[in-house]
C-alpha positions in Angstrom: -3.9 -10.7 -0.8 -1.8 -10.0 -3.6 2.2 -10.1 -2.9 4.9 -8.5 -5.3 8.3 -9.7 -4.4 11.4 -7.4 -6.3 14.7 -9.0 -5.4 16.6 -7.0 -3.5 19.9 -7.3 -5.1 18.6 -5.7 -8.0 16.8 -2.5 -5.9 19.7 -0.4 -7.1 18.9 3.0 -8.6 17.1 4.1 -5.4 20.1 3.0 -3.2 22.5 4.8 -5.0 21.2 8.1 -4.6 21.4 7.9 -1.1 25.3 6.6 -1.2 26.8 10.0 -3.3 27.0 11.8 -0.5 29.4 15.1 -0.3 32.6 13.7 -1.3 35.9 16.5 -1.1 37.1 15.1 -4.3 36.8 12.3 -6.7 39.3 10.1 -8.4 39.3 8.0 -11.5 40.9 4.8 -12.3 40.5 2.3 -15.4 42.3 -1.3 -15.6 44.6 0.4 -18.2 45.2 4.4 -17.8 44.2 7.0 -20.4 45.6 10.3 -21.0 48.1 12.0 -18.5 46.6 8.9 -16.1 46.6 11.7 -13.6 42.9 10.4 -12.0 41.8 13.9 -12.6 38.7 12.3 -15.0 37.6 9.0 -16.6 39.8 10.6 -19.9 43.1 11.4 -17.4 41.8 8.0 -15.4 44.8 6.2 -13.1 45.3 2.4 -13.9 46.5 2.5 -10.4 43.9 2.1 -7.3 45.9 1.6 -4.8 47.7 4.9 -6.1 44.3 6.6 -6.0 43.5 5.5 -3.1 46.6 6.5 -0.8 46.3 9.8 -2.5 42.7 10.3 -0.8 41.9 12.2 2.5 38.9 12.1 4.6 35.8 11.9 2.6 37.3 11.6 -0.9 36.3 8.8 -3.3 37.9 7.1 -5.8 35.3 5.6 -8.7 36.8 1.9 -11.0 35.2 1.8 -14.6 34.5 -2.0 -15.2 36.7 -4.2 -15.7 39.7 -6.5 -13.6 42.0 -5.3 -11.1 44.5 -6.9 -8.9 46.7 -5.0 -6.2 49.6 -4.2 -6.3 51.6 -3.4 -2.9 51.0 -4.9 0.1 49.6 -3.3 3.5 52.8 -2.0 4.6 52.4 0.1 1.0 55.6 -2.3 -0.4 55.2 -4.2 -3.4 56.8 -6.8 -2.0 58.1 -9.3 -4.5 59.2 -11.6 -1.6 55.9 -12.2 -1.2 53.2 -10.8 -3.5 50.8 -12.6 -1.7 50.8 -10.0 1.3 49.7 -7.6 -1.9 46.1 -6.4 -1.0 43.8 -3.5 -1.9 44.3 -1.2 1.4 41.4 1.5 1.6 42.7 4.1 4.3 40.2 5.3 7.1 37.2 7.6 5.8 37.5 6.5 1.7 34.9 5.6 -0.5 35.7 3.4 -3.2 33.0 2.4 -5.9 32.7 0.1 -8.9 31.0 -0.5 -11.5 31.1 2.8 -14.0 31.2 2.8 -17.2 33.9 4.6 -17.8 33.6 5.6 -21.0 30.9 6.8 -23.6 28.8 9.5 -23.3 27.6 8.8 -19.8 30.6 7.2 -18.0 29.7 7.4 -14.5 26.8 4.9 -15.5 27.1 2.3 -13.2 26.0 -1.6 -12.9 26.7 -2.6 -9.7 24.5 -5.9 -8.8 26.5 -7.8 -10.3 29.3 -5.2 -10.4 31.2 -5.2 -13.5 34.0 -4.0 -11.6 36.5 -7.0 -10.1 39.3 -7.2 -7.1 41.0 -10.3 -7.8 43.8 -12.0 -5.8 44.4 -14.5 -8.5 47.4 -13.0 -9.1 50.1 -15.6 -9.8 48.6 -19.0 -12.3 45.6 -18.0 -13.1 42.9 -21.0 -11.3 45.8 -22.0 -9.1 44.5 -20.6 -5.5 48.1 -21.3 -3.9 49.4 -18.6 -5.3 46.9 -15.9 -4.7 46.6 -13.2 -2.2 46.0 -13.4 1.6 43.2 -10.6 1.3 42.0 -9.2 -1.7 40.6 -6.0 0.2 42.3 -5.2 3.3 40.4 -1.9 5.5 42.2 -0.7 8.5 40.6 1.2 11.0 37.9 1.9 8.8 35.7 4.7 10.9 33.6 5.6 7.9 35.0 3.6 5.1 32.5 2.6 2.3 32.7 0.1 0.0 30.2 0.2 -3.2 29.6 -2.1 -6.2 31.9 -4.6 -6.6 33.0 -8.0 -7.0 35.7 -9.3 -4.2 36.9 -12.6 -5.5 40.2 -15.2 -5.2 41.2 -14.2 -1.8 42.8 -17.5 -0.2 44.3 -16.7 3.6 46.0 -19.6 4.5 49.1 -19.1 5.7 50.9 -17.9 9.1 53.3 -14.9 8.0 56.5 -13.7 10.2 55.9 -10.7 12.2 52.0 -10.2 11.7 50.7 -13.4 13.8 47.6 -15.0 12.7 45.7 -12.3 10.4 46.5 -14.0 7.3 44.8 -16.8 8.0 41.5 -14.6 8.0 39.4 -13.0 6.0 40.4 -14.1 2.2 37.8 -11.6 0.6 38.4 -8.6 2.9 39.7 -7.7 6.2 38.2 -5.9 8.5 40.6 -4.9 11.3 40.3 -2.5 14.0 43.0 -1.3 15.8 43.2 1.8 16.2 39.8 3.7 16.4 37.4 3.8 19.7 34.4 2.4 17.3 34.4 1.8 13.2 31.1 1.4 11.3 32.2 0.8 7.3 29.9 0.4 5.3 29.5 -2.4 2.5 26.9 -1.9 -0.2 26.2 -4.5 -2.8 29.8 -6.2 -2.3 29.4 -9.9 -4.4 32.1 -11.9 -1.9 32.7 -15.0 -4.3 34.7 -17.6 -5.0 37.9 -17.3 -1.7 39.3 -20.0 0.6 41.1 -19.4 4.2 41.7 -20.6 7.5 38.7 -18.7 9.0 36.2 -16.8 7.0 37.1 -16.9 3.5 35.0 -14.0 2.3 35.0 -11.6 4.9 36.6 -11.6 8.7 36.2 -8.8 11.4 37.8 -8.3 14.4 37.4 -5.8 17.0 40.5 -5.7 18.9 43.0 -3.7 21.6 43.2 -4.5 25.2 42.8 -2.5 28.1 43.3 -4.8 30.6 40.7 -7.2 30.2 38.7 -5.2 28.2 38.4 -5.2 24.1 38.0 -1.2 23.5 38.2 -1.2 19.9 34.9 -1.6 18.7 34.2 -3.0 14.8 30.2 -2.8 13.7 29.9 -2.7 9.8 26.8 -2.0 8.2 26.4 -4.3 5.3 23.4 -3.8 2.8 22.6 -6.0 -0.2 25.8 -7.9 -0.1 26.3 -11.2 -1.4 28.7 -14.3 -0.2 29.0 -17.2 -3.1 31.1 -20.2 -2.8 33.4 -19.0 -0.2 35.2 -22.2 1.5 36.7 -21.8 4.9 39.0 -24.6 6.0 37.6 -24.4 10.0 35.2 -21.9 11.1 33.1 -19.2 8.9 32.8 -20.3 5.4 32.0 -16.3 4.4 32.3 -14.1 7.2 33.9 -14.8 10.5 32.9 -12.3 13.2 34.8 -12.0 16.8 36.3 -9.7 19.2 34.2 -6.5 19.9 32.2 -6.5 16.7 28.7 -6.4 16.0 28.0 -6.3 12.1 24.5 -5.2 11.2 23.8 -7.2 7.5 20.5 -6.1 5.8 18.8 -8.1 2.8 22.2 -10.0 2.8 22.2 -13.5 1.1 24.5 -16.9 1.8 24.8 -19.1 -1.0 26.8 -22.2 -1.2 29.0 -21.6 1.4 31.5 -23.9 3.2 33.4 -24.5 6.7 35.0 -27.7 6.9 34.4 -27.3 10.6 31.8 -24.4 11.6 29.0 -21.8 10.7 29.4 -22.3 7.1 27.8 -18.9 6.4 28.8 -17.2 9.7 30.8 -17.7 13.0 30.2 -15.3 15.7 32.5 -16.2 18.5 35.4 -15.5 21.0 37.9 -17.6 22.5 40.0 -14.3 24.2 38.6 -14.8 27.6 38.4 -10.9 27.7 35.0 -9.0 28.8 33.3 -7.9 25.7 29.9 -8.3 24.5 28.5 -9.3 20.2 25.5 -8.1 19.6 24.9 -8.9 15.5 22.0 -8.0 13.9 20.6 -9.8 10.5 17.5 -8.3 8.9 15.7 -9.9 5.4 18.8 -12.1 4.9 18.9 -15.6 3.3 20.9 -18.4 4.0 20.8 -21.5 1.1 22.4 -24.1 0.4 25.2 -23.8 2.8 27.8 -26.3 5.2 29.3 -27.2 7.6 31.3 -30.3 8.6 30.7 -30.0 12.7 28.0 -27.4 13.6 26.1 -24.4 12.0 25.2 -25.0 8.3 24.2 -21.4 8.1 25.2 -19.7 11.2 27.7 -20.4 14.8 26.8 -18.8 17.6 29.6 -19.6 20.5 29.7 -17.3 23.2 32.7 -18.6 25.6 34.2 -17.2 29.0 33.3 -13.8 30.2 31.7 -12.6 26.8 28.3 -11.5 26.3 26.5 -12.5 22.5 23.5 -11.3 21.7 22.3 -11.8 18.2 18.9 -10.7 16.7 17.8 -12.6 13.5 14.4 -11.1 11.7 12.9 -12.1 8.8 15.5 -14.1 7.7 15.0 -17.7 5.5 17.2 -20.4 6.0 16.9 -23.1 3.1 18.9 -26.4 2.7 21.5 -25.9 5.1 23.5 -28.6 6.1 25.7 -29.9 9.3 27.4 -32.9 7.7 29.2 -35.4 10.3 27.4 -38.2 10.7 26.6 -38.7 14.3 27.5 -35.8 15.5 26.6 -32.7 13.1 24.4 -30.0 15.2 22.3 -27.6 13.7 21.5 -27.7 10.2 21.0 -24.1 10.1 21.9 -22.9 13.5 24.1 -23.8 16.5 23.6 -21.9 19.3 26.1 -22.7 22.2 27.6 -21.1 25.5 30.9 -22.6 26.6 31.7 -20.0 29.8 29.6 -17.1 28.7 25.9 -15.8 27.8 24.3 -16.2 25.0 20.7 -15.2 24.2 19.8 -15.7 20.3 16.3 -13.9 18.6 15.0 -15.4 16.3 11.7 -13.5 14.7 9.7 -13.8 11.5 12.1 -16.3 10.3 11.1 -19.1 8.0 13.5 -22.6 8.6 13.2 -24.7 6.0 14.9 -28.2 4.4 17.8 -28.0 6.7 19.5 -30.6 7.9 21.9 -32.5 10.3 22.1 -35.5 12.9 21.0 -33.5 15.8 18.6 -30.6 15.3 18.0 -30.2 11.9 17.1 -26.5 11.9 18.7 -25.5 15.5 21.3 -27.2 17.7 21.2 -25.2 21.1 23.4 -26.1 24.3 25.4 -25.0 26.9 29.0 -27.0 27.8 29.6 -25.9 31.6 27.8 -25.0 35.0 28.2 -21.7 34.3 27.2 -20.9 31.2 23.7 -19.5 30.4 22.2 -20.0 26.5 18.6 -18.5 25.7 17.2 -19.1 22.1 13.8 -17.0 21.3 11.5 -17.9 18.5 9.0 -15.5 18.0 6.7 -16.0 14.9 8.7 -18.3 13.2 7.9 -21.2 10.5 10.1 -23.7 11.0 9.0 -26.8 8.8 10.5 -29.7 6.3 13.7 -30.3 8.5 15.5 -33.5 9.2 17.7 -34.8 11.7 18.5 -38.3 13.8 17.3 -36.4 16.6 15.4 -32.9 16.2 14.0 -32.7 13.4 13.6 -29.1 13.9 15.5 -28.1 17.3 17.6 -29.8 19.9 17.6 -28.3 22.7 20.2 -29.9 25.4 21.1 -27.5 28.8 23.5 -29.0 31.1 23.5 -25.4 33.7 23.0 -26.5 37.2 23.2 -23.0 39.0 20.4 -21.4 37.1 20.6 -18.5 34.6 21.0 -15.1 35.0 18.8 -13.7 32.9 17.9 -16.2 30.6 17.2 -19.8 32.5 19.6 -21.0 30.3 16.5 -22.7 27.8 14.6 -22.8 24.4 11.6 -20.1 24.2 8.7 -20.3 21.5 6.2 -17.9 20.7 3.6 -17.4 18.0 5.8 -20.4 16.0 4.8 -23.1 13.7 7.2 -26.4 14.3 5.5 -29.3 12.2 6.5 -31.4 8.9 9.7 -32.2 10.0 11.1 -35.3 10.7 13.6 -37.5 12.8 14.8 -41.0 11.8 15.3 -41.9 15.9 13.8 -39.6 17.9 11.5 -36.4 17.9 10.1 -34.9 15.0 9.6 -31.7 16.4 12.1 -30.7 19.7 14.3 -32.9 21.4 14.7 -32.1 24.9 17.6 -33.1 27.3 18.6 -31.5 30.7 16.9 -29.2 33.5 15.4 -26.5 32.0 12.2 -27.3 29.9 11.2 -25.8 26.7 8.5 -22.6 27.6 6.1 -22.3 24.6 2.8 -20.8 24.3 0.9 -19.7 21.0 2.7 -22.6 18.9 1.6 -25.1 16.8 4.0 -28.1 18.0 4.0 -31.4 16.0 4.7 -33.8 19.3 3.2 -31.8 21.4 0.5 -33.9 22.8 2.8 -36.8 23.9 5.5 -34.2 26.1 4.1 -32.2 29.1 6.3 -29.3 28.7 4.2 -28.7 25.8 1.1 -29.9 26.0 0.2 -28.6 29.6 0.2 -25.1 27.7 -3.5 -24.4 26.7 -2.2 -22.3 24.1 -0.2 -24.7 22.4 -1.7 -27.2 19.5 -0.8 -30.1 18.0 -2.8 -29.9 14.7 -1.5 -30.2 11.3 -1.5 -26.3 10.6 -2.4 -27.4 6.4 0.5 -24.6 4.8 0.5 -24.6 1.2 3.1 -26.3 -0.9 5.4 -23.5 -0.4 5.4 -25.2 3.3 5.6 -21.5 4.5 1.7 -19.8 3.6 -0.8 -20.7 5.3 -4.1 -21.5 3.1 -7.3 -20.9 3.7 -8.3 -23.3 6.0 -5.4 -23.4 8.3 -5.3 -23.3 12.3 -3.0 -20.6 12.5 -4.7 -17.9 11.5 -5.5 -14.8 14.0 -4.5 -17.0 17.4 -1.5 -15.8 18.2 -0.5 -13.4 21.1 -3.2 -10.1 20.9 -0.7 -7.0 20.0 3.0 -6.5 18.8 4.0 -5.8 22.3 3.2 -8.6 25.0 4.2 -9.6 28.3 5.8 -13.3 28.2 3.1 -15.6 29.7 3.7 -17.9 32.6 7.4 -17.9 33.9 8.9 -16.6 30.8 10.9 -13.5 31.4 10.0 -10.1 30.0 8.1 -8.2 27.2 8.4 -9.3 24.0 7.8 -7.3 20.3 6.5 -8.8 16.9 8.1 -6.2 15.0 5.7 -4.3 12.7 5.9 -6.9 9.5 5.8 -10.4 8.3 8.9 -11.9 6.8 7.8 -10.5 3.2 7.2 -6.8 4.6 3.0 -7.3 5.0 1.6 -5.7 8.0 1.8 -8.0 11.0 -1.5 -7.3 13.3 -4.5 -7.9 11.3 -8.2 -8.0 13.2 -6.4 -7.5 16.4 -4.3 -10.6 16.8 -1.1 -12.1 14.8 -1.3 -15.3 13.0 1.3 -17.9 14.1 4.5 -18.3 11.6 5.9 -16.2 9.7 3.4 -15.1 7.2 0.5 -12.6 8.2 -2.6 -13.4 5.9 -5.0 -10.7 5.3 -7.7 -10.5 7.6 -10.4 -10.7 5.4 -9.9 -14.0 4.2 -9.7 -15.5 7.8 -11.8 -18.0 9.4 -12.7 -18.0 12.9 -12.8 -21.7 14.1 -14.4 -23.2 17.5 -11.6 -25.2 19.3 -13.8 -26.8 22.1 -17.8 -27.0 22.8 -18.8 -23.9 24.8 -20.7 -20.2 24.7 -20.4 -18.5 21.5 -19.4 -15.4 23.9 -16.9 -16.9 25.4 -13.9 -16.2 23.6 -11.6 -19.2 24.8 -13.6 -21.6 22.6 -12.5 -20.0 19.6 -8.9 -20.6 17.7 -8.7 -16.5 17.2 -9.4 -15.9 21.2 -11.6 -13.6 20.7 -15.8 -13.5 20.0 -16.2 -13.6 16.3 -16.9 -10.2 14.4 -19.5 -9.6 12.0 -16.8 -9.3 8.9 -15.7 -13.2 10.1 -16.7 -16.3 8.0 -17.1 -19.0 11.5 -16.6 -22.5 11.3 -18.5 -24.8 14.0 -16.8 -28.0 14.7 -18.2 -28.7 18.4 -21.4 -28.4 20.2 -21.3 -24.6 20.6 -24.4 -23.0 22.3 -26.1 -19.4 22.1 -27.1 -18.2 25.0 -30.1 -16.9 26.1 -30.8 -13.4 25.0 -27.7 -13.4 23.0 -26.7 -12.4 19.5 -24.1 -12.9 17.2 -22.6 -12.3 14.4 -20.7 -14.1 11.3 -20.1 -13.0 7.7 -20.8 -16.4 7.0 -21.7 -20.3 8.8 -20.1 -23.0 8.5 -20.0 -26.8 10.1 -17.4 -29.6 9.5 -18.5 -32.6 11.3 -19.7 -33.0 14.8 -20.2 -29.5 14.7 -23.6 -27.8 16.4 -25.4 -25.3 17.0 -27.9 -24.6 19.7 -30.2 -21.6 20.6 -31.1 -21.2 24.3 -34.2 -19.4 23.7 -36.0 -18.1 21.2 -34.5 -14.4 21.7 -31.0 -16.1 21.1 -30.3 -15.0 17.5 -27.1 -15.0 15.0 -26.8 -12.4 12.4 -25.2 -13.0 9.2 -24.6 -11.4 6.3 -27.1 -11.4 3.3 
């Protein structure tokens, strides 16, 4: 089957005819006005955003030509030489600011937007010398319907506890997301390159949903961002690019994480609460890619911690995690992922995700645990590929569950569906999952390196332990592989045994390809065409009995069949095959001379 792959941070023409949308009036800034500068045009453009921008009601936007731009007053709307390092690009509740025009020319509202050719810098005092620059480069308030479009947020660096504003400038060096105000915000941020800031926590992006009522968080924070990228963002504790907590559930689409650092955790991300208050994080990360990112303690790519009374439930789909890293030696947890509940629930999806070359010292694609008797921690594979990890222990998940009263929902263990774990490795212990504490693994329709020696696994009939022959990509599955059409039969499936619920494949692969081909779902991530599937026997038996075969099914006329046990037609019976074949110790016998197999000229 053919594939075309178009990056999606350069899908841009499309995209932006959906985003200029019915705006009351339209401003026009330049890093150095022209004519009466009043922002009336691109010929009377302000060299003054923030001016621009304060000017703007509900709905307005105000569009940057290329170039560099650094604020110039600080949140409070001071310039505040005291401390210029308060100075941040405010965007008031309900504004739309864009980048990336040309400005000039005979067409200047031609844009170029992925890169942007439009720059927020907070490298405002020595140039190079991050000490001196801004808390936040873009700060956004209360932002109910805020967008942010085509440009490049760089040299944020919030490091630094400042009288009277308690702990926000030690978040979010890129932007700051901060809602206090409104019952729910959803801003939007469309191709945003977040690159090159330092801070405490999150050092591209941090947002907080915030305001008590009682115990309650009743501010509500859920951006939407869409073909954004985070660079070399370093984050001195948690969140190397985005930190995420309070009542805040971003949704990121085609998203991707490069080269990002936390000294301590989630080098790409950090979802997690330490508030005690009741609130509940429900993220949601579609076609996103993490590479090449770190952390010191836990999470290369992404920290999940759900603590106290909080409820997180994050949903990861066709997502690639590549060369991720968790660091410490002896101790780092999840090269990609940490999942853990200290007080609280947790229950992580994970579908159509591909986990590859990550590493740590315990779990090298997914650390999951709870802390306390009370907590409850669920992590859900479902058609995943999770291959070429390396870890002490795990090399591709450990799972360790220290609950003793149960789980409320979730039994408070690791659940794998549909899901390739093989080709990864462990220097001590456990190439595939590492297991410790009450609750067993519950797998069915997986192809499990280590499976056959571990009787949570291997007790599943449904499970294999058979190289499953991927290509070199160590993500396709060639020709010959076990994995095609054996997976669960339909896109909506009840859980078998005892785990809990219905479950969905969603409609596509993690490249977009139709999922349910010839009635069943290959395992892993990637859907191969029908047509150029085998049908392979798995045990001796009756060709019409469908548990004999890898696909679960009787084979179809359309089918090439390959025989590797003693397989018998029965009497009377005919079937079909586009084509026969036998790999050794393979058979097959006739029952009478009526039994028949038809095959295709």
């Amino acid at each position: 089957m053919q594939r075309i792959y178009v990056p999606t941070l350069l899908i841009v023409l499309l995209a932006l005819s959906t985003l200029n949308t019915f705006a009351q009036a339209i401003r026009y800034v330049k890093p150095t006005a022209s004519g009466t500068g009043d922002g009336s045009s691109w010929g009377n453009a302000s060299g003054n955003v923030q001016l621009m921008l304060n000017s703007s009601v509900l709905n307005d936007e105000v569009r940057m030509a290329q170039g560099l731009y650094y604020p110039t007053l600080d949140q409070d709307g001071n310039v505040n030489n005291g401390n210029p390092r308060r100075r941040t690009f405010t965007i008031p509740g309900g504004i739309r600011l864009r980048g990336g025009y040309a400005g000039t020319g005979t067409n200047p509202n031609q844009r170029q937007t992925a890169p942007s050719s439009t720059t927020l810098s907070g490298d405002i005092g020595v140039a190079g010398n991050t000490a001196d620059n801004c808390y936040h480069v873009v700060t956004m308030p209360n932002a109910f319907s805020t967008i942010l479009d085509g440009v490049v947020v760089t040299g944020g660096n919030a490091n630094t506890v400042v009288s009277g504003y308690g702990t926000r400038d030690l978040y979010g060096g890129g932007i700051l997301l901060l809602n206090l105000a409104q019952d729910l915000v959803t801003p939007l941020l469309f191709q945003v390159f977040v690159v090159n800031n330092q801070g405490t926590n999150g050092a591209g992006l941090a947002n907080f949903g915030g305001t008590l009522d009682g115990n309650t968080l009743v501010r509500v924070s859920n951006p939407r961002l869409q073909s954004c990228l985070f660079e070399n963002n370093r984050a001195t504790r948690n969140g190397g690019a985005f930190y995420n907590t309070g009542n805040a559930s971003p949704q990121l689409t085609n998203c991707v994480f490069r080269q990002n650092t936390a000294v301590k955790s989630g080098g790409g991300i950090s979802h997690e609460n330490f508030s005690g208050l009741t609130l509940t994080m429900s993220a949601t990360l579609t076609g996103c890619v993490f590479e090449n990112n770190s952390a010191t303690v836990s999470g290369g790519a992404i920290e999940h911690l759900s603590s106290q009374r909080m409820r997180m439930e994050p949903i990861l789909s066709r997502c690639k995690f590549i060369g991720n890293v968790s660091s410490v030696e002896g101790s780092g947890r999840g090269g990609a992922i940490n999942n853990r509940a200290s007080g609280g629930m947790l229950r992580v999806e994970s579908s159509n995700c591909w986990f590859y070359n990550n590493r740590a010292d315990q779990g090298g694609a997914v650390f999951t645990n709870t802390t306390s008797t009370s907590s409850n921690v669920g992590s859900w594979f479902y058609q995943c590929t999770i291959t070429g990890n390396s870890a002490r222990v795990g090399g591709a998940i450990y799972h360790s569950n220290n609950t003793t009263t149960g789980g409320e929902i979730y039994n408070a263990t690791l659940y794998i569906v549909n899901t390739i774990l093989w080709g990864n490795t462990a220097t001590a212990n456990l190439p595939g999952i590492a297991f410790y504490g009450l609750y067993e693994p519950q797998t069915n329709y997986a192809i499990i390196q280590g499976c056959a020696s571990q009787s949570w696994c291997s007790s599943i009939p449904r499970n294999i332990d058979i190289d499953p022959l991927l290509e070199p990509d160590n993500l396709t599955p060639s020709a010959d592989s076990y994995v095609l059409n054996i997976g669960t039969p339909s896109t909506s499936t009840a859980l078998p045994g005892s785990m809990p619920g219905v479950f969905s494949v969603g409609p596509t692969d993690i490249d977009g390809f139709p999922r349910v081909q010839g009635g069943q779902i290959d395992l892993g991530a990637v859907e191969t065409e029908y047509t150029a599937t085998k049908v392979y026997s798995i045990t001796a038996g009756n060709w019409s009995n469908s548990s004999i075969w890898n696909c679960g099914c009787v084979p179809l006329p359309e089918r090439t069949v390959v025989i590797r046990h003693a397989v018998q037609m029965q009497a009377n019976y005919t079937g079909n095959a586009h084509k026969l074949q036998f790999d050794p110790g393979g058979r097959l016998q006739f029952s009478t001379p009526q039994s028949r197999l038809i095959t295709a000229p």
